[in-house]
C-alpha positions in Angstrom: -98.9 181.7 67.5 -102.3 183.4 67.8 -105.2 182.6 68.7 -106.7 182.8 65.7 -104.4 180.7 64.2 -104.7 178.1 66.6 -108.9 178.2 65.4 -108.2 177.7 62.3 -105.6 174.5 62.8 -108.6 173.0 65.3 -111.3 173.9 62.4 -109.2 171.6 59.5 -109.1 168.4 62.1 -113.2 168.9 63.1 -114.3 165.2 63.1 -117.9 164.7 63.1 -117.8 160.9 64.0 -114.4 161.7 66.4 -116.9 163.4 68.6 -119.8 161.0 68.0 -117.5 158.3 69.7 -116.3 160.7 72.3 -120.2 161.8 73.5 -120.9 157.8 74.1 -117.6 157.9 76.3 -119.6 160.6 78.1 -117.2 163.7 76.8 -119.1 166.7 76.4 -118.9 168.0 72.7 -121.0 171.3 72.4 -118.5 172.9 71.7 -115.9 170.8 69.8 -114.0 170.5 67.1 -113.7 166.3 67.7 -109.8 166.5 67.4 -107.8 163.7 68.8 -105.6 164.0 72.5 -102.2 163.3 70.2 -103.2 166.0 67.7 -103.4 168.1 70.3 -100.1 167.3 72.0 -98.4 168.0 68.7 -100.3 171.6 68.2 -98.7 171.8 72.0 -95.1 171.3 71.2 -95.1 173.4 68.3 -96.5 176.4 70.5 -94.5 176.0 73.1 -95.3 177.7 77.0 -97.2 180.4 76.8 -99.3 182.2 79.6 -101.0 184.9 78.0 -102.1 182.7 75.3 -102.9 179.8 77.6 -105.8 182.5 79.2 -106.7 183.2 75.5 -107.4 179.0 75.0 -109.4 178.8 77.8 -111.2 181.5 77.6 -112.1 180.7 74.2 -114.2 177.5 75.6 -114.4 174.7 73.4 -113.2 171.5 74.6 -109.9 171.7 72.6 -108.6 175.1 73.6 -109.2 174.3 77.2 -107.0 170.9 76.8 -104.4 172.8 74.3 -104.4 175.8 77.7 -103.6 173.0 80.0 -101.0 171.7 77.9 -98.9 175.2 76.7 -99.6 177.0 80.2 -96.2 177.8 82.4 -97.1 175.9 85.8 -94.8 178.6 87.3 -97.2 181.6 86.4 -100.2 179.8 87.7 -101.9 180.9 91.2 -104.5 179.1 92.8 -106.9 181.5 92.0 -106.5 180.9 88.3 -107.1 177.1 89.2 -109.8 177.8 90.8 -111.2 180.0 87.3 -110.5 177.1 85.2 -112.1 174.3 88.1 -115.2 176.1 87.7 -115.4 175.8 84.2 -115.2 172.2 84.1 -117.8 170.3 82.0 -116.4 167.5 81.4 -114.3 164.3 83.2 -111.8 164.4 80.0 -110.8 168.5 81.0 -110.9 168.1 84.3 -108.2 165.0 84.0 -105.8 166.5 81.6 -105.5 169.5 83.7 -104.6 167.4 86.5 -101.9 165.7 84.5 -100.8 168.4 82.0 -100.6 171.1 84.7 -102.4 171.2 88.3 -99.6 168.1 89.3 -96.9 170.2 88.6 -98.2 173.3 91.3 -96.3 173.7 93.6 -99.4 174.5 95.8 -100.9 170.8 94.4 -101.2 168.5 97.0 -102.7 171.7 99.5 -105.4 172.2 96.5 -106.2 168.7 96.8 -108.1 169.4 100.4 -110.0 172.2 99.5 -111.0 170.7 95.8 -112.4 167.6 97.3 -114.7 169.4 99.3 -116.6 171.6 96.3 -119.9 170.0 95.2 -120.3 169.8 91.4 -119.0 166.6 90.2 -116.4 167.4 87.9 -114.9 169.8 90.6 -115.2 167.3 93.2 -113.4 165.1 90.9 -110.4 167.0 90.3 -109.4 166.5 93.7 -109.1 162.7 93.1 -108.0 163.0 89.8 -105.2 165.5 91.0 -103.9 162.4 93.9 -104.1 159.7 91.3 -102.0 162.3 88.5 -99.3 163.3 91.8 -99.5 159.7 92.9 -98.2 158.9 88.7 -95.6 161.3 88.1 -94.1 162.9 91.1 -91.9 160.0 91.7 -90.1 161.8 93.8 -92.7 162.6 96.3 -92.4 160.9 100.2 -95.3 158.3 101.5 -96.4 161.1 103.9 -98.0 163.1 101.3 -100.2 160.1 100.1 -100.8 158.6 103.5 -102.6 161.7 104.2 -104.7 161.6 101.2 -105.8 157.9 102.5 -108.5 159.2 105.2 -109.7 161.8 102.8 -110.3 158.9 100.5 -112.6 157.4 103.3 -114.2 160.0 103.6 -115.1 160.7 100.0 -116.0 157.3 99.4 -119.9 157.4 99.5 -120.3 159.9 97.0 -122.3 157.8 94.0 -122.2 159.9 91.6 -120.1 158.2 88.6 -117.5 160.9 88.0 -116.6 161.3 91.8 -116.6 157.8 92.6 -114.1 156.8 89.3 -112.0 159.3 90.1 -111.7 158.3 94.1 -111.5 154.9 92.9 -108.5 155.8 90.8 -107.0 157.9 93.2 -106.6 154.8 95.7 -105.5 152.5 92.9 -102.6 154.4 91.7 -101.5 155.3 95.4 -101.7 151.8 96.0 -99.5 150.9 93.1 -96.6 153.3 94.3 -94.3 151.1 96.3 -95.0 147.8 99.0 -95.7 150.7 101.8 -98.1 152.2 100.2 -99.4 149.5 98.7 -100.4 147.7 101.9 -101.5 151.5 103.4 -104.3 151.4 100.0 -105.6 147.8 100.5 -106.0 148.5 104.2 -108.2 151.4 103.8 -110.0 150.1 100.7 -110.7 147.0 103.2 -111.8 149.7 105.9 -113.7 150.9 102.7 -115.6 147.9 101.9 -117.4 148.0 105.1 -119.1 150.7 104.9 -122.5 150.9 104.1 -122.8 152.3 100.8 -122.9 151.0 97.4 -120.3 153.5 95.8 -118.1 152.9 98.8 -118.2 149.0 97.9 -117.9 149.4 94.4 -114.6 151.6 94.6 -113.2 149.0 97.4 -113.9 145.9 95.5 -112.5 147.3 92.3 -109.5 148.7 94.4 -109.2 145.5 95.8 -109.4 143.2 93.2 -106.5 145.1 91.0 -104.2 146.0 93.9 -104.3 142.4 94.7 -103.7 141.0 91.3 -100.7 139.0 90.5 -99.3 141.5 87.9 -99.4 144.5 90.1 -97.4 142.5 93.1 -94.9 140.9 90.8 -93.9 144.6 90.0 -93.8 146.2 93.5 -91.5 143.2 93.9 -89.6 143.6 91.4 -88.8 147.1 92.2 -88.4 146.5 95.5 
């Protein structure tokens, strides 16, 4: 499929009040079509992997193409300068998390980018870092309690950063850590407690909230039920 294909698909779903709703969820929407994430998932499967034309998608720059690139891109092609391209262009919390969980958690090179992502100072590439744990910390079940422990100082140390997007995403990245296994789960709530005394408003905010879900009864009945 080209490009201009793929345009034209995007052009017959525009939806003026799709991306009305999507702004007050604080989605950026200059340049959008308004389409829906499960339309796009479709248009996905019926392209299929394709590098070249995953380049063409993001190149092309509206909010769409950049998902749909994240989506049909072969994570085996992918070098970590081409993540760092794509981390750069980020204008928006919803890009930046579904490349973390439609292709940056399936890099090889993923929990090394982690490091160096959380220390870039826009927000949205700051937030990829934390996006990118809680997105590994999902779906690479596979994946041995040393490579989140070590993401559990890093947390720390992010923690004081107020601004919304970073602190959410730092937030999330503990919770879902957290919600692993019992191991892990007692390694989250100690830090987010080590996390709550600091003195900063966005490092209480992300413990308390840690905190209070990690600690609920639904999310301890299932690390016990799976042992």
């Amino acid at each position: 499929m080209e490009l201009e294909d793929i345009l034209k698909q995007l052009e017959a779903t525009r939806d003026p009040k799709g991306m009305e709703g999507m702004a007050r969820f604080g989605i950026n929407v200059e340049r959008a079509f308004g389409t829906r994430i499960p339309v796009l998932r479709k248009m996905a499967k019926e392209i299929g992997k394709d590098h070249n034309l995953a380049r063409k998608l993001w190149e092309a720059g509206y909010r769409e193409t950049r998902i749909l690139a994240s989506m049909v891109e072969e994570p085996s092609k992918v070098t970590p300068e081409q993540v760092d391209e794509w981390v750069r262009d980020f204008n928006s919390w919803e890009v930046c998390d579904q490349c973390c969980m439609n292709l940056f958690d399936k890099l090889p090179f993923a929990y090394e980018k982690v490091f160096e992502l959380a220390e870039r100072e826009p927000e949205f590439e700051k937030r990829a870092a934390f996006a990118l744990i809680a997105c590994l910390a999902w779906h690479d079940k596979e994946a041995p309690d040393s490579k989140f422990e070590r993401f559990l100082p890093l947390i720390k140390e992010h923690s004081t950063d107020g601004r919304n997007y970073v602190k959410k995403a730092v937030n999330w990245a503990l919770r879902h850590i957290g919600k692993r296994n019992r191991t892990l789960h007692s390694k989250a709530l100690e830090t987010a407690y080590e996390i709550r005394e600091i003195d900063s408003r966005a490092a209480s905010w992300i413990a308390s909230d840690a905190i209070r879900e990690l600690e609920s009864k639904k999310v301890r009945e299932r690390l016990e039920a799976t042992g």
